[in-house]
N, C-alpha and C positions, 0 to 999 in steps of 0.2 A: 713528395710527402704531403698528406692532407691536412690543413689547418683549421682545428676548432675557430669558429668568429664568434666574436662578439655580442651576446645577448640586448635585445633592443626590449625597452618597457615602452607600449602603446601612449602615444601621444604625449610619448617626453622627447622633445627636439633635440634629437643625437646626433645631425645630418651632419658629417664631414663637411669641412668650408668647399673642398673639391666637390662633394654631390649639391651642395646651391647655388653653386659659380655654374652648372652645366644643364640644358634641359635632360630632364630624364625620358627614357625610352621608354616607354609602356609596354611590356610584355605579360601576358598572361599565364598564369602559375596551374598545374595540373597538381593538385597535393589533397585527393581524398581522405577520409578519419584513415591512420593507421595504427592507433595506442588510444584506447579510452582508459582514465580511469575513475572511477564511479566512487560516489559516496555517499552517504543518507538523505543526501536534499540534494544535491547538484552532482556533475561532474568535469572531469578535465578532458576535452579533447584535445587531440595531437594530430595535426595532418604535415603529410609529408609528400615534396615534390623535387625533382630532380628539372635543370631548366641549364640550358645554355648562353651562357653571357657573355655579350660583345665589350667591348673595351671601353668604358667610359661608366656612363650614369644610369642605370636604370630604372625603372619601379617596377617589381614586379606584385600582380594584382591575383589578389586569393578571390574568386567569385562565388556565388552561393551560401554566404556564411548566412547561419542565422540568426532571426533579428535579435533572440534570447540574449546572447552575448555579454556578460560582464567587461564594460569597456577598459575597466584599469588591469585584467590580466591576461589581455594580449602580449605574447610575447615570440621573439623570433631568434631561431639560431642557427648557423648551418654552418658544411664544411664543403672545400674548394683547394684543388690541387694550385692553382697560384693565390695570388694577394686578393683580399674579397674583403672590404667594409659595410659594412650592415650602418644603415641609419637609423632614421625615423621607421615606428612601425604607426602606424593609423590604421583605425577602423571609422568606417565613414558608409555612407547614404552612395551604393552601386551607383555607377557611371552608366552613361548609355551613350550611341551614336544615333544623331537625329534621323541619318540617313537611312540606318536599320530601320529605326521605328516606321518613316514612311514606305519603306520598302512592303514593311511586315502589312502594314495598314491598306498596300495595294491588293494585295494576294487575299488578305482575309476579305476584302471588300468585292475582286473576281467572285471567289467563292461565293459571298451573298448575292453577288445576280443569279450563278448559276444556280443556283437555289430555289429564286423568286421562278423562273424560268422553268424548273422542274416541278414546281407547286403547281405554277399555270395545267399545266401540262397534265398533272393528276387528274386536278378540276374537270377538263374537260371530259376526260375516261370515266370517270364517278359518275357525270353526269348523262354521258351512251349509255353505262349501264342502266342508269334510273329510268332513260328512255323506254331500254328495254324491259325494264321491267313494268313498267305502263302500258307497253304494247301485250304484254304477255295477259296481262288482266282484261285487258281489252277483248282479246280473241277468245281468252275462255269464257267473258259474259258472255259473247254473242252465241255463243253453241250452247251455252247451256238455256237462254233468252230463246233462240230457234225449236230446243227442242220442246219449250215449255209451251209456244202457240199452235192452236188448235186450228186440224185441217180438214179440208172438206170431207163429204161422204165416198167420194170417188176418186180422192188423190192417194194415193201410198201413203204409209208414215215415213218421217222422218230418216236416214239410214242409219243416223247414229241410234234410233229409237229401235231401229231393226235389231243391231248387231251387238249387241253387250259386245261383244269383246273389241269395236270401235271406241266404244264409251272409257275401256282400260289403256289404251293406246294413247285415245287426247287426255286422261289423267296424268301419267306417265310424262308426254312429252309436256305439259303443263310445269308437272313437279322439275322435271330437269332443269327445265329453260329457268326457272322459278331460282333452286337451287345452284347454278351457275354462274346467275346474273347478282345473286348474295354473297357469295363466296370473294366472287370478282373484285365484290364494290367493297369487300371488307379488308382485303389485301391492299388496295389501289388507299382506304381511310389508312389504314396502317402506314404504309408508306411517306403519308401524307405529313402525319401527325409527328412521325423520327426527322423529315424534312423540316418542320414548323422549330422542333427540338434545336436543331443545327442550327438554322439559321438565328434565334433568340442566343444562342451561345456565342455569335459572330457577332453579332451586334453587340453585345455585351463585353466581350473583347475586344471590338475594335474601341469602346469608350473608355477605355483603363488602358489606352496608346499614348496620353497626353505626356508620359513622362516614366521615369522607371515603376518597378512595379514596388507597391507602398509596401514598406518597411524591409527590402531587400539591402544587403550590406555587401560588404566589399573588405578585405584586407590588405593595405597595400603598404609592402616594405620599399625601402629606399635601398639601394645595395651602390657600389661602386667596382669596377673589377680595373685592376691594372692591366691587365692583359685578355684578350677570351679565354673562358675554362667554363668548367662545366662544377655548377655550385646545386649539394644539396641539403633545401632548406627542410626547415622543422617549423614549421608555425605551432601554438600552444593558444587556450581558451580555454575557463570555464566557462560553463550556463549551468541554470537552475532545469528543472523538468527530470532529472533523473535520479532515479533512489533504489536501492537495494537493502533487504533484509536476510536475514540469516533463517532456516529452515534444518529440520536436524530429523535424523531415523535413527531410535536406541532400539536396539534388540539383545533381548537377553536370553541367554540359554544358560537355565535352568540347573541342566542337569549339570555341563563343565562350570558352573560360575564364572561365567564370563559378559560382558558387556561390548556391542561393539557399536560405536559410535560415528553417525556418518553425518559430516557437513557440509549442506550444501546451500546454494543464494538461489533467490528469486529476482530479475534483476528486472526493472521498463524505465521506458523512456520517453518522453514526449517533446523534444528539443525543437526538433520541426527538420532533424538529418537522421537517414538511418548512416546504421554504424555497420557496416559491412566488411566481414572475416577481417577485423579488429584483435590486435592486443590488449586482452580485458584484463584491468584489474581493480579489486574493490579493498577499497580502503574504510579503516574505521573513524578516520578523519573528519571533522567538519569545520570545511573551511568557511561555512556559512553564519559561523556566530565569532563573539567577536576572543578575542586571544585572553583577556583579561579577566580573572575572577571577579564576582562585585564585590564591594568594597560596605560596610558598614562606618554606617556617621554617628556621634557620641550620641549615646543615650540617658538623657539629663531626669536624673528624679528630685524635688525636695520636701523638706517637710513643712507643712506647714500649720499654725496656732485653728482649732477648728472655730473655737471662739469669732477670732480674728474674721476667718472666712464667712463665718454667720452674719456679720457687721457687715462686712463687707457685699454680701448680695445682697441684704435688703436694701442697703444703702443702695443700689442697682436698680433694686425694683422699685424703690421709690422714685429717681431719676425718670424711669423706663412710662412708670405710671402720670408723671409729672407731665414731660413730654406729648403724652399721648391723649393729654385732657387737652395741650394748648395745641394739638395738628400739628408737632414734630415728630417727626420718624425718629424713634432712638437710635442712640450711638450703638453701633457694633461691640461687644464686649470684650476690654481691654484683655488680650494672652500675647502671653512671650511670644515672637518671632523664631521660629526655630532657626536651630544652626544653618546656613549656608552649607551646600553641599560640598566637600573638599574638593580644592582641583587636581587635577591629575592629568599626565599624559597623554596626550594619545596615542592612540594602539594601533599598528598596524595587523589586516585582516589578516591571519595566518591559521593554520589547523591547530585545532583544539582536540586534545583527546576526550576520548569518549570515557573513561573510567581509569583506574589504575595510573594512571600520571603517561600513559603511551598509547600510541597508535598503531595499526599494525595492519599492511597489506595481505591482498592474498592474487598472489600472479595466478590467474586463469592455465593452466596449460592446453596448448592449441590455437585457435582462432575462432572469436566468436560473432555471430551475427545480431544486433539486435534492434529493429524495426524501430519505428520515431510514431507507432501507432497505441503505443499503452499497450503493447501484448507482453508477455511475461515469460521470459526464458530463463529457464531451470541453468542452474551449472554446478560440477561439485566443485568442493574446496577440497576438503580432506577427510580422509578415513581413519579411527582409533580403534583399539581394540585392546581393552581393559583386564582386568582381573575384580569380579564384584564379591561381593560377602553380602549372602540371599540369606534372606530373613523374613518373617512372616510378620503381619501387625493387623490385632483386631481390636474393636472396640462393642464387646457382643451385647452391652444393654441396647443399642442404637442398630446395628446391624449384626447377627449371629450368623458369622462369615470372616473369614481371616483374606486378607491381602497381602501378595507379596511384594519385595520392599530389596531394593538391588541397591548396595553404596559401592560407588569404586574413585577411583582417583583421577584427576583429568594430568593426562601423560603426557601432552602436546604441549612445546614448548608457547605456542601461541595463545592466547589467551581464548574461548569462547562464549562469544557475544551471546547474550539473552534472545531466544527466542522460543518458536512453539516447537515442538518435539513429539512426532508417533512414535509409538511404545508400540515391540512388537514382543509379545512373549514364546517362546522356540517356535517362530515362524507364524505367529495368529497375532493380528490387530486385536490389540484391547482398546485403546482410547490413545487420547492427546494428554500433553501435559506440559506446563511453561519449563526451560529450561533456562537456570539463572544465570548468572556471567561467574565462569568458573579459569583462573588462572591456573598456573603452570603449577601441579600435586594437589591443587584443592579438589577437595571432598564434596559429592551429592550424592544425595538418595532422591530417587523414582521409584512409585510406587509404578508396580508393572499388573493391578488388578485381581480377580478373584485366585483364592488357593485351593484349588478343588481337592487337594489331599491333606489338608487342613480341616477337620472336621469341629466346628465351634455350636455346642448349647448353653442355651441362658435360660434357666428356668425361676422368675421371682417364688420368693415362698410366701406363708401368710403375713401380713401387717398387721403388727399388736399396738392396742392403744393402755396405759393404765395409767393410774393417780398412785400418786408417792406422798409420803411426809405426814405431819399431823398439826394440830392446830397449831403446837409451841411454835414447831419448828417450821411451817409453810408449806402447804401443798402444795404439788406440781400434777400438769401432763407431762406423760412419756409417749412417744411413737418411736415402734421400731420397724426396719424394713431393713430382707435380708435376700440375696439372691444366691444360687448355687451356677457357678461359670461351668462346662466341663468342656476339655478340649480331648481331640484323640489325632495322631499323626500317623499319615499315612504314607510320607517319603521314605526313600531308600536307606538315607541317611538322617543324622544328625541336624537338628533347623533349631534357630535361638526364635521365637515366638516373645514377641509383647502384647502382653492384653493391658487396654485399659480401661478404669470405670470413674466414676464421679461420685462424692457427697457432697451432701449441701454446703454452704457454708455462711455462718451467722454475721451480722452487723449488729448483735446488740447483747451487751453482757449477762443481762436476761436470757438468752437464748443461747443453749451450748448442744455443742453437737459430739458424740463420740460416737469413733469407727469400732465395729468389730471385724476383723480380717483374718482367713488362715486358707494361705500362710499368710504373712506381711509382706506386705507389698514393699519391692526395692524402689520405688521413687516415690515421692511425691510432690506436690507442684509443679508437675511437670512442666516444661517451657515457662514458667511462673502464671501459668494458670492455678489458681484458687483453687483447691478441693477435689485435682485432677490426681488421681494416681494410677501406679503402673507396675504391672508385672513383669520381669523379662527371663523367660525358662527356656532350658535345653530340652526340648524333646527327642527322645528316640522313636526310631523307627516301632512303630504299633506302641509307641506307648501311649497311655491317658491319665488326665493331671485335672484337680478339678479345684478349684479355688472358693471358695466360701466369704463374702465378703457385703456387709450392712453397715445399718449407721443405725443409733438413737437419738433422737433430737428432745430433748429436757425443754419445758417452758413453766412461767406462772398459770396456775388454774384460772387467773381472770384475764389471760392473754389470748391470744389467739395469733398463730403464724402464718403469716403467707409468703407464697410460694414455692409450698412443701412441697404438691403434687411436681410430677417428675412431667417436664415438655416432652 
């Protein structure tokens, strides 16, 4: 029967008095990442190793950890078909054997002769070639030098003078010997210069032999076994360097009203270990801040005599002025000491949820790889697929153009995290759009971009200006301004359409504004904006509906308004 053991917290002295009474045995631990799990700023590694234990004390030592490491959540646990005590677990500064080091330091040091020795060797060849290429120059001055001096009246010429086609021969073998001996010397510099490469990396490694390599770690548990068995551990770490965000594809069809919803993570890493066909899993956790809400210290107001206050600064400034005739620095100006900050607790570092009072994992299915290089691997989470209620929405003074408008309900027990989201409508990218954090039935609307069977005109009409009133009673300006909406639908079906449009609206009792509208518009203020309203109509298929909708703004004849003109 196999025994859960004992959980050991890093560098809390848990050693059984039996594991400090004996020296321990040094065995080294095989236990690669086999469970990551990731969260906004950091994650949890998990390596896991199976190891055979002899009877007594051992340590066994995790190598390669990196230096990243958060030293207080090292943790260690494992299981063992007889008695197994887990100690101490440490994280510490890798060990080495001196004897290695000189070992390593002979070899690498061979290799720099043979090196030195292959360089020489270059040189020499570099320099045949250069020979030859000086001989080469040599022989074609003198033949061309030959045939340039002039010969007697009764000697022949020359026979290179004779034969042109001698003349293309010592060309020819010119260019070759020429192009051969360049070729040679540039292969032989090559060679030279990947030698020069090697041997500066040997040198440079043999100078970083004087001791382990800086900043390399080591995890070494204390275990005890009563009898040999075979024990397999779980080591546990977080580090900082790894983060994942949430990434989402909505697509909506149209014609079914339907929404389907896909989530997936962008996950990297930069730890200084890859995580190789790993158990991923991302959580919404952050273990990196601290567990505690902050806290708010009294906030003291009084009142005080202004009078009083008056006396009291000049009486300051006279002080301040005083001082400053006889070469004293004035006093600092007498205020309350605020409250001391309340004491409280402290907190141990634990996960904080990210919204809603909970956190919430999402197990990877599979096995995942993911590189310690900042590269970026896609994975899904989960698939929804909705029921939406499509709806059109324009605003035609600003843009005369309707946009479709998809709400449905989020069905997934698990809550979804805020992120960016492509919008695709029956199978075409329109654009991005943020998606908010939406719980288990809660409600959003995505606008999913233009409605091309939504036909919207905005035609303004004329602007009238005229004077009201009479001397008794006070004249005014009036301005009016009046636009004609028209919409026409060209869907199969039934679509709810909201238009919206804007009037001004006044800050000063003098200045009144009234709407004319027909029909009346079902909202106004909409979202508690000011002077925003809004139409929401059922259109049928080929129908058209056309909205009539101005304002007159009243003022005094000795006034004048700004900020009438429309932005």
């Amino acid at each position: 029967m196999r025994r859960p053991l004992l959980v050991a917290l890093a560098l809390l002295p848990l050693a059984l008095p039996a594991i400090a009474q004996d020296q321990p045995r040094r065995i080294a631990l095989d236990a690669p990442p086999a469970a990551v799990t990731v969260y906004p700023e950091q994650a949890t590694v998990t390596r896991r190793g199976t190891v055979d234990l002899p009877a007594g004390v051992s340590l066994l030592v995790l190598s390669g950890v990196p230096t990243g490491v958060l030293r207080d959540s090292v943790t260690a646990r494992g299981q063992a078909s007889g008695a197994v005590a887990i100690g101490a677990v440490e994280l510490r500064q890798a060990s080495f054997d001196r004897r290695d080091v000189d070992a390593r330091r002979a070899g690498l040091e061979a290799q720099q002769r043979a090196l030195d020795e292959a360089i020489a060797t270059l040189d020499v060849q570099i320099a045949a070639q250069a020979a030859q290429l000086r001989l080469i120059e040599r022989l074609a001055g003198g033949f061309v030098t030959a045939q340039r001096q002039p010969t007697a009246p009764n000697e022949p010429p020359p026979r290179l003078s004779a034969d042109p086609a001698a003349w293309r021969n010592a060309w020819d073998a010119v260019r070759e010997g020429t192009a051969e001996a360049g070729e040679a010397t540039r292969r032989l510099q090559a060679d030279r210069h990947q030698a020069e490469q090697r041997r500066e990396a040997l040198k440079a490694e043999i100078g970083m032999l004087g001791g382990p390599p800086p900043g390399a770690l080591e995890i070494a548990v204390s275990v005890q076994a009563a009898a040999p068995t075979r024990l397999e551990l779980q080591v546990a770490y977080q580090i900082p360097g790894a983060r994942w965000l949430p990434v989402y594809e909505a697509r909506l069809d149209s014609q079914a009203g339907r929404v389907a919803l896909r989530q997936e993570a962008i996950v990297a890493q930069t730890t200084g270990e890859d995580w190789t066909d790993v158990a991923l899993t991302l959580s919404t956790a952050r273990p990196a801040e601290g567990a505690a809400p902050p806290r708010l210290s009294p906030w003291r107001i009084a009142l005080v005599d202004p009078a009083a206050l008056q006396r009291e600064n000049a009486a300051r400034d006279r002080l301040s002025g005083g001082m400053a005739t006889r070469g004293v620095a004035p006093a600092a100006p007498m205020t309350a000491a605020p409250p001391p900050p309340p004491r409280q607790e402290a907190q141990a570092v634990t996960a904080t949820v990210q919204a809603a009072g909970f956190a919430v994992e999402y197990v990877i299915p599979g096995r995942a790889t993911v590189r310690a290089d900042g590269s970026e691997r896609r994975v899904r989470i989960a698939d929804m697929d909705a029921a939406a209620t499509v709806t059109a929405f324009t605003v035609p003074r600003v843009a005369p153009r309707a946009f479709l408008r998809a709400r449905f309900a989020h069905a997934v027990a698990a809550p979804t995290l805020p992120g960016a989201a492509s919008l695709y409508l029956d199978g075409v990218f329109v654009g991005r759009a943020s998606l908010p954090l939406l719980r288990a039935g809660e409600e959003v609307s995505l606008a999913f971009g233009a409605d091309d069977r939504l036909r919207v005109a905005y035609e303004p009409q004329a602007r009238r200006r005229a004077q009201e009133g009479s001397l008794l009673t006070g004249r005014s300006n009036t301005e009016s301004f009046e636009a004609l909406i028209t919409l026409r639908s060209f869907h199969a079906r039934p679509i709810d359409v909201t238009v919206e449009d804007q009037l001004p609206v006044s800050s000063d009792a003098d200045l009144t504004v009234a709407m004319q509208a027909d029909p009346a518009p079902t909202a106004r203020d909409v979202d508690d904006r000011p002077g925003v309203v809004a139409w929401t109509l059922t259109m049928a298929p080929q129908q058209e509906r056309r909205i009539r909708f101005g304002y007159t703004v009243t003022l005094p004849r000795d006034r004048q308004v700004q900020g009438l003109q429309r932005p």
